[in-house]
N, CA, C and O of each residue as an XYZ file, in Angstrom:
600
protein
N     115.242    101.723    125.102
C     115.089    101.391    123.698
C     113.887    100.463    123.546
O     113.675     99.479    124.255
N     113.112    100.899    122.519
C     112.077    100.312    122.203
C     112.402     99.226    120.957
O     112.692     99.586    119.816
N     112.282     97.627    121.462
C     112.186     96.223    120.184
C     111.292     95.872    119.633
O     110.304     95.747    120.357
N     111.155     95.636    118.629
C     110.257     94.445    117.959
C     110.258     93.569    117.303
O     110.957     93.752    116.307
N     109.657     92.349    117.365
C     109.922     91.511    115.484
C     108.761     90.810    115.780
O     108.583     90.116    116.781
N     107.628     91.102    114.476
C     106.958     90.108    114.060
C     107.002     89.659    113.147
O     107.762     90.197    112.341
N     106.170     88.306    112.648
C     106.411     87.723    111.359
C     105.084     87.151    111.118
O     104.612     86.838    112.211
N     104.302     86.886    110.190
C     103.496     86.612    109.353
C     103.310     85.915    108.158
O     104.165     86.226    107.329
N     102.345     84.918    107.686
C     102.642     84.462    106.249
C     101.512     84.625    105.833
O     100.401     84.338    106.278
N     102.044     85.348    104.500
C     101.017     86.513    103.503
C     100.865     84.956    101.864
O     101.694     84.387    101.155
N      99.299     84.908    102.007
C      99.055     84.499    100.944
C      99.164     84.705     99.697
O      98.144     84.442     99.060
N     100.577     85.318     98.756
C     101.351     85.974     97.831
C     102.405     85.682     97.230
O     103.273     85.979     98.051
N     102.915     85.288     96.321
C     104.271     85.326     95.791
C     105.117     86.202     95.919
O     105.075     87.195     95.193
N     105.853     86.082     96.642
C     107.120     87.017     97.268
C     107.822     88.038     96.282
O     108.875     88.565     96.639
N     107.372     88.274     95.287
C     107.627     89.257     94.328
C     106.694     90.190     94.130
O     106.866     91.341     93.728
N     105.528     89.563     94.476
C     104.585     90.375     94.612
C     104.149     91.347     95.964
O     103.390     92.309     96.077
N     104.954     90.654     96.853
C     104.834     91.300     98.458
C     106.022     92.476     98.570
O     105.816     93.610     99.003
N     107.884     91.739     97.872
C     108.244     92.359     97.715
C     108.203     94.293     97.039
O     108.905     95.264     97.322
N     106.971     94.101     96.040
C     107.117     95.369     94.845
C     106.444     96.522     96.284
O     106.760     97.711     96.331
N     105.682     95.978     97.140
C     105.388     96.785     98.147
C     106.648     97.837     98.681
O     106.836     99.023     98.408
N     107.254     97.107     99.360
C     109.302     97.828     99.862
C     109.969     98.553     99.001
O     110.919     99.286     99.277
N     109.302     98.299     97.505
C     110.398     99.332     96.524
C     110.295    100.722     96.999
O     109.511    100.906     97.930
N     110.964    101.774     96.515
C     110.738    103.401     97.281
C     109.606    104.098     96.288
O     109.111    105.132     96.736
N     109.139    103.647     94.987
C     107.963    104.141     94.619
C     106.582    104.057     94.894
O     105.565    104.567     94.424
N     106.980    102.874     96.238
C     105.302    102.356     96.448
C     105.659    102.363     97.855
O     105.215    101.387     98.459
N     106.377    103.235     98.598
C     106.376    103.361     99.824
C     104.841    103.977    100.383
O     104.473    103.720    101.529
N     103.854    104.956     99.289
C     102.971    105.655     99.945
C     101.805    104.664    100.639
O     101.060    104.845    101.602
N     102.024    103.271     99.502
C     100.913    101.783     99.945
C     100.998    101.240    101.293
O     100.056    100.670    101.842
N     102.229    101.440    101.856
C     102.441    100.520    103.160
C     102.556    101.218    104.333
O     102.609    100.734    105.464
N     102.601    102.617    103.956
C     103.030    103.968    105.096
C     102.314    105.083    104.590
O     102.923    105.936    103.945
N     100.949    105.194    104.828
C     100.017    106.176    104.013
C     100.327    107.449    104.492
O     100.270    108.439    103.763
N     100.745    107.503    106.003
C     100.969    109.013    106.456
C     102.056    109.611    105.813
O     102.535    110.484    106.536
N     102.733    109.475    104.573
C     104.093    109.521    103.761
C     103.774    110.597    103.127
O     103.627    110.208    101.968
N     103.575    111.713    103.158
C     103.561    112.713    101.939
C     104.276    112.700    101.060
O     103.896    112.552     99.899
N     105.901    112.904    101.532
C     106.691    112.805     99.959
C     108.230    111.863    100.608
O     108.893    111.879    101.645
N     108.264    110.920     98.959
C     109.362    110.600     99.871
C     110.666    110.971     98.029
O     110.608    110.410     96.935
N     111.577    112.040     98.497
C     112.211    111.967     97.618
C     113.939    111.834     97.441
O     114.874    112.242     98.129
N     113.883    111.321     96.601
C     115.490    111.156     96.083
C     116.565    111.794     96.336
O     116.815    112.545     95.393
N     117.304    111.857     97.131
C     118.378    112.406     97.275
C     120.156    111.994     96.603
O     120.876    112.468     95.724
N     120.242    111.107     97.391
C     121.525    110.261     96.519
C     121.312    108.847     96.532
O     120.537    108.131     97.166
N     122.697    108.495     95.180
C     122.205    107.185     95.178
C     121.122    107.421     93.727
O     120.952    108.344     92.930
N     120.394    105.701     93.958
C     119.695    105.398     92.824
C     118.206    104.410     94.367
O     118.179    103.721     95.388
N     117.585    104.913     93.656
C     116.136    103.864     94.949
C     116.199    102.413     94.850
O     116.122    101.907     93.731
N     116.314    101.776     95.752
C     115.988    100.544     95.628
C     117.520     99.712     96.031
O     117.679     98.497     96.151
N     118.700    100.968     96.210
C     119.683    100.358     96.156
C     120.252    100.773     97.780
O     119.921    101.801     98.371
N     121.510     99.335     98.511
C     122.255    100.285     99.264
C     123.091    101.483     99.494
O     124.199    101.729     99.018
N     122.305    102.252    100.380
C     123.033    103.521    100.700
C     122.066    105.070     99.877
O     122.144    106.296     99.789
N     121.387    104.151     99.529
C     120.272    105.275     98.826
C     119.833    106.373    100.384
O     119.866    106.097    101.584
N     119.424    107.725     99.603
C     119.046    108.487    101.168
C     118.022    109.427    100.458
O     118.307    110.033     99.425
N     116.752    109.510    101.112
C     115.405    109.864    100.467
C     114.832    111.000    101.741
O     114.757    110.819    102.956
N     114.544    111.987    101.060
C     114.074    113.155    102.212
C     112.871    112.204    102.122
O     112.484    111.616    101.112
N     112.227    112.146    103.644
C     110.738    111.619    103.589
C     109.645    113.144    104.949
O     109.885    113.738    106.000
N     108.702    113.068    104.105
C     107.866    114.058    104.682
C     106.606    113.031    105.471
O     106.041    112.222    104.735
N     106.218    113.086    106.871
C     105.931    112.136    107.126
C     104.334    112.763    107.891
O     104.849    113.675    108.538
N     103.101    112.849    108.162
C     102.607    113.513    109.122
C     102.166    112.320    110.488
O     101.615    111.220    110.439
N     102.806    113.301    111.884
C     102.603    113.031    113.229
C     101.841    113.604    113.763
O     102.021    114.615    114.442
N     100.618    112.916    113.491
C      98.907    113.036    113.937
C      98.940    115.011    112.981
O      98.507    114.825    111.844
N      99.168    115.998    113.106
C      98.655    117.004    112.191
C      99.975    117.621    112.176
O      99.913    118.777    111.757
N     101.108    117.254    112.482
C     102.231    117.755    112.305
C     103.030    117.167    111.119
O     103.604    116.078    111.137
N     102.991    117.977    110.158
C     104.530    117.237    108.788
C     105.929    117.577    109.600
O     106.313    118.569    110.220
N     106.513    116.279    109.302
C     108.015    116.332    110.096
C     108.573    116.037    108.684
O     108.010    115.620    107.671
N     109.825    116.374    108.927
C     110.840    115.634    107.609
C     111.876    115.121    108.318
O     112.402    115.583    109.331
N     112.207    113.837    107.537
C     113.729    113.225    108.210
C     114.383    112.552    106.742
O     113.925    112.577    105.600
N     115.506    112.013    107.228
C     116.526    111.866    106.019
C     116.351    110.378    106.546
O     116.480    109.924    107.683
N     115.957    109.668    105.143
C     115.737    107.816    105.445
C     116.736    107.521    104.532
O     116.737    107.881    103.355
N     117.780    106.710    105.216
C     119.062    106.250    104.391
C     118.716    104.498    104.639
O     118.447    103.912    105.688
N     118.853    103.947    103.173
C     118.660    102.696    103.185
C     119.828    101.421    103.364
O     119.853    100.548    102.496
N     120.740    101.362    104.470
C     121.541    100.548    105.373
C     121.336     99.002    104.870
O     122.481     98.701    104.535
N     120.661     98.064    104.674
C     120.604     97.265    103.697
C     119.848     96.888    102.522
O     118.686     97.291    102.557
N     120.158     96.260    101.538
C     118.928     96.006    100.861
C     119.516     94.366     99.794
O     120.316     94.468     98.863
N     119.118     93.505    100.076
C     119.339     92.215     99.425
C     117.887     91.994     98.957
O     116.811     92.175     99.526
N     118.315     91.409     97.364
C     117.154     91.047     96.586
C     117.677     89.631     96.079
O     118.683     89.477     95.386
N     116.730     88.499     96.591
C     117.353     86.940     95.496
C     115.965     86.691     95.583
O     115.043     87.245     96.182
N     116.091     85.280     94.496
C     114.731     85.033     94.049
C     113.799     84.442     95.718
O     112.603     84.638     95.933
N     114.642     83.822     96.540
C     114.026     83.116     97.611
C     114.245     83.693     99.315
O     113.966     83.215    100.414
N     115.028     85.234     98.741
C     114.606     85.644    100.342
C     115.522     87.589     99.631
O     116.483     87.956     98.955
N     114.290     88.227    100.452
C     114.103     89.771    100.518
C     114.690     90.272    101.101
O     115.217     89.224    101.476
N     115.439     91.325    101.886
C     116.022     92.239    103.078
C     115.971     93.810    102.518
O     116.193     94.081    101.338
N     115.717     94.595    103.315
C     115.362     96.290    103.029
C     115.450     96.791    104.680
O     114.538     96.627    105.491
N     116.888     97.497    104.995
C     116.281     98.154    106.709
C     116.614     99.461    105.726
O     117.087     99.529    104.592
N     116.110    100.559    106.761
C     115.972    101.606    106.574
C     116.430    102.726    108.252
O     115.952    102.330    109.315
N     116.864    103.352    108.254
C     117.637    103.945    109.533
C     116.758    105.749    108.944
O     116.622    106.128    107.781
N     116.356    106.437    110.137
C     116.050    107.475    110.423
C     116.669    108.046    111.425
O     117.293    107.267    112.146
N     116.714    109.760    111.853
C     116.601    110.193    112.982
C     115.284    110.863    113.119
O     114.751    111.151    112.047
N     114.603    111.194    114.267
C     113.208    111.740    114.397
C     113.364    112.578    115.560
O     113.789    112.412    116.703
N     112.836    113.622    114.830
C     112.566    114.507    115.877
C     114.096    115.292    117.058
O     113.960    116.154    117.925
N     115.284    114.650    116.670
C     116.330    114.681    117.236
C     116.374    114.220    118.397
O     117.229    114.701    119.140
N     115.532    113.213    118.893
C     115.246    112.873    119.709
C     115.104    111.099    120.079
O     114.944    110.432    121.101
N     115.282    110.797    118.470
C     115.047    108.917    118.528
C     116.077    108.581    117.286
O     116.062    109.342    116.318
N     116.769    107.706    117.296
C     116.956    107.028    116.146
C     116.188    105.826    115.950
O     116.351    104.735    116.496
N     115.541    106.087    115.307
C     114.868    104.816    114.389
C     115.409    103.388    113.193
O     115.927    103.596    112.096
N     115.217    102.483    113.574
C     115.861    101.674    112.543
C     114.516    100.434    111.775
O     114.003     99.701    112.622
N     114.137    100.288    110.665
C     112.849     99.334    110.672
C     113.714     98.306    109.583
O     114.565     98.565    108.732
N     113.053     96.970    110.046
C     114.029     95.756    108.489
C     113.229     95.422    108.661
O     112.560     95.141    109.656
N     113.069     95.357    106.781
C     111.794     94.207    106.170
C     112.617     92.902    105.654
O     113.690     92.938    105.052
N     111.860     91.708    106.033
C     112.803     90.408    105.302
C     111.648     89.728    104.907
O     110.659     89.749    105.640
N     111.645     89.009    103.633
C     111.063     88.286    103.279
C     111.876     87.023    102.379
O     112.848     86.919    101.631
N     110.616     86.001    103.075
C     111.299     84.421    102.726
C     109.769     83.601    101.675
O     108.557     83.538    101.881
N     110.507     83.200    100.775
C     109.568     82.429     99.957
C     109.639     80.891    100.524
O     110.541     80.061    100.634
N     108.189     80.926    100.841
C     107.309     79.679    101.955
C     107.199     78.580    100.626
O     107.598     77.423    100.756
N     106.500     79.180     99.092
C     106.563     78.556     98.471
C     106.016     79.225     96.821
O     106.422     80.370     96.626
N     105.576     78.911     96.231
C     105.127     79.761     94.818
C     104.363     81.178     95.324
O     104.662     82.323     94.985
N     103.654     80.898     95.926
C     102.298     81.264     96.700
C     102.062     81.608     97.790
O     100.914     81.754     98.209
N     103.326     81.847     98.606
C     102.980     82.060    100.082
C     104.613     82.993    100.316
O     105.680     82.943     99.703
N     104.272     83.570    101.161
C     105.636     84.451    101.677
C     105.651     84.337    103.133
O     104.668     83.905    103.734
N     106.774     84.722    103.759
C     106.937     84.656    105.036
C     107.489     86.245    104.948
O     108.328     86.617    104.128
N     106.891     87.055    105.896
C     106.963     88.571    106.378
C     107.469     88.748    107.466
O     106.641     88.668    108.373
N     108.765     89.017    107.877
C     108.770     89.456    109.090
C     109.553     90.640    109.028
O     110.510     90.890    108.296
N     108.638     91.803    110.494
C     109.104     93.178    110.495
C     110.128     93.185    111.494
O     110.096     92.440    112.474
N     110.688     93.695    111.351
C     111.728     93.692    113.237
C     112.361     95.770    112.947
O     112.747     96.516    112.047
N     112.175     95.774    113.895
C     112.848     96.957    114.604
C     113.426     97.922    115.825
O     114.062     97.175    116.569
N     113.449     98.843    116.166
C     113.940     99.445    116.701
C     113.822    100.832    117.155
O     114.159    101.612    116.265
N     113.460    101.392    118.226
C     113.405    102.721    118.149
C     114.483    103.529    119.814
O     114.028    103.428    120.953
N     115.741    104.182    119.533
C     116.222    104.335    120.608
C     116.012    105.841    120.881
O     115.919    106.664    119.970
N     115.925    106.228    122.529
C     116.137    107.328    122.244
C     117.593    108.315    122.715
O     118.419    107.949    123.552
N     117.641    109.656    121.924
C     119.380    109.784    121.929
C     119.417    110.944    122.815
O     120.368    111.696    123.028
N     118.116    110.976    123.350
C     118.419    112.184    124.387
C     118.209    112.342    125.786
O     118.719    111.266    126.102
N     117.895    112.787    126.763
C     117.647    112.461    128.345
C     115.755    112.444    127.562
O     115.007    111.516    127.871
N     115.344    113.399    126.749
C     113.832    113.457    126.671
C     113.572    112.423    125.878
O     112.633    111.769    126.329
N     114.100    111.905    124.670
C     113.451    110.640    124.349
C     113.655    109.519    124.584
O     113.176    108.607    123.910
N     114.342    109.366    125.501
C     114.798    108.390    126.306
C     113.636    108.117    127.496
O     113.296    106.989    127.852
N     113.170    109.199    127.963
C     111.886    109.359    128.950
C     110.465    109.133    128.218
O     109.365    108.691    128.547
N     111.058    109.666    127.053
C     109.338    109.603    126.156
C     108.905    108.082    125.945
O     107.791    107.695    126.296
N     109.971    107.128    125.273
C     110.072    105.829    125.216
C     109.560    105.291    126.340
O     108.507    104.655    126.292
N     110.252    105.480    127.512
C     110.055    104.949    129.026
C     108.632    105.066    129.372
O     108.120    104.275    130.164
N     107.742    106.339    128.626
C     106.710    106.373    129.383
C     105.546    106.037    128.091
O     104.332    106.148    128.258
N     106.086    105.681    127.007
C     105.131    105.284    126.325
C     104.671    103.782    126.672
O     105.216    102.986    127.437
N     103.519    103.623    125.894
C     102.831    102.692    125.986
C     103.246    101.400    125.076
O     103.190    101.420    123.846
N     103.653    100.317    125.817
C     103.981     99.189    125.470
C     102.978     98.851    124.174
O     103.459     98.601    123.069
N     101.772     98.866    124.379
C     100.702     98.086    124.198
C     100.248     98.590    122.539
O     100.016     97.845    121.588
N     100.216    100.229    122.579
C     100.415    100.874    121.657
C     101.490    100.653    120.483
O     101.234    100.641    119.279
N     102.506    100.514    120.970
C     103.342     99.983    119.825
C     103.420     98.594    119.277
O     104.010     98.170    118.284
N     102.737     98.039    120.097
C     102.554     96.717    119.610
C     101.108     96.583    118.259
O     100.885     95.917    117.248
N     100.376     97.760    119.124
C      99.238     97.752    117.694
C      99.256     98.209    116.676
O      98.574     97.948    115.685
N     100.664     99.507    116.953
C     101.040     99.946    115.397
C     102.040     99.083    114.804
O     102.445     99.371    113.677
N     102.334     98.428    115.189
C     103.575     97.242    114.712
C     102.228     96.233    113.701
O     102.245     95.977    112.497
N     101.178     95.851    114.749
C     100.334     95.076    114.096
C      99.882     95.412    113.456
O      99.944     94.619    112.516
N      98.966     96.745    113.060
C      98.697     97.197    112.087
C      99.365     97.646    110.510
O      98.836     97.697    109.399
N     100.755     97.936    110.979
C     101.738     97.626    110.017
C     101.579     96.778    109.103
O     101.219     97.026    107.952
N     101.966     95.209    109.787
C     101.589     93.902    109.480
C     100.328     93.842    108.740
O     100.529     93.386    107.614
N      99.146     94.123    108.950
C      98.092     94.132    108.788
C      97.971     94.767    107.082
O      97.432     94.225    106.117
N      98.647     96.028    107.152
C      98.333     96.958    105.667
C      99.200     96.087    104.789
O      98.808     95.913    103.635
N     100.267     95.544    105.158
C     101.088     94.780    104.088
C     100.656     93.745    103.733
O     101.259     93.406    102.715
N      99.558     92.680    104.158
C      99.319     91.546    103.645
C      98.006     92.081    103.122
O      97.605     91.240    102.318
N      97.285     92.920    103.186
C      95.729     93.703    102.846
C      96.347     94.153    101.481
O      95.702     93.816    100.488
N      97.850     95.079    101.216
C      98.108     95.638     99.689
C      98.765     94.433     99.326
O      99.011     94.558     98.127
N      99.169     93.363     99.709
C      99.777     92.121     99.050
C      98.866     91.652     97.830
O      99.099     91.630     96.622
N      97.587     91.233     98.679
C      96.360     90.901     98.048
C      95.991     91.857     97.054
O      95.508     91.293     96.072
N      96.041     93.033     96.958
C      95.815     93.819     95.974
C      96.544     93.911     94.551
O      95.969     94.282     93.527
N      97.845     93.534     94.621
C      98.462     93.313     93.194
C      98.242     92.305     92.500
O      98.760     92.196     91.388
């Protein structure tokens, strides 16, 4: 199983970092997103489940993203989101955000990627540490870059 958690503080009012995580502006923070649509439920809420069309380097995959938590208060954020991929990984990603102060947010990503089969269990094993650490960072990176943009 593949971990992560980083955290970051985004020069933004946490409402404004937040509107990023809503499910209409998922395409801002996850550009490879072709479509992400509605299934049940209402968006934005727990237990919501959204077909998402995703492309892997020139391949469109689709998976079913069911939203497992989601807390909204004025002084701290939560949104995970649970996938399966490829039948081969379960995926889990949580966004939390903490208000630092009017003007400042605290970002941190944490996740998860296991795999549920003898092959992605090997695929994990032989991927590259280093690599996921730069798409983790780059992650990080697009969310405080569209923060600044609203």
């Amino acid at each position: 199983m593949a971990k992560w958690k980083k955290e970051i503080l985004i020069d933004a009012p946490i409402e404004q970092v937040w509107q990023l995580f809503m499910d209409r502006n998922v395409k801002r923070i996850m550009p490879k997103v072709e479509e992400h649509l509605l299934l049940e439920k209402e968006d934005d809420t727990l237990g919501a489940k959204h077909s998402q069309s995703y492309y892997a380097g020139s391949q469109l995959e689709s998976y079913l993203v069911e939203t497992i938590a989601f807390d909204d208060t004025p002084e701290r954020k939560h949104k995970a989101v649970k996938f399966e991929m490829s039948g081969m990984f379960e995926v889990e990603y949580r966004y939390t955000l903490e208000k630092v102060n009017d003007n400042q947010t605290k970002f941190i990503y944490e996740g998860s990627n296991k795999g549920t089969n003898m092959t992605g269990k090997a695929m994990l094993l032989a991927g590259s540490k280093r690599k996921r650490e730069e798409t983790v960072q780059a992650f990080m990176d697009r969310v405080q870059q569209e923060s600044m943009k609203a």
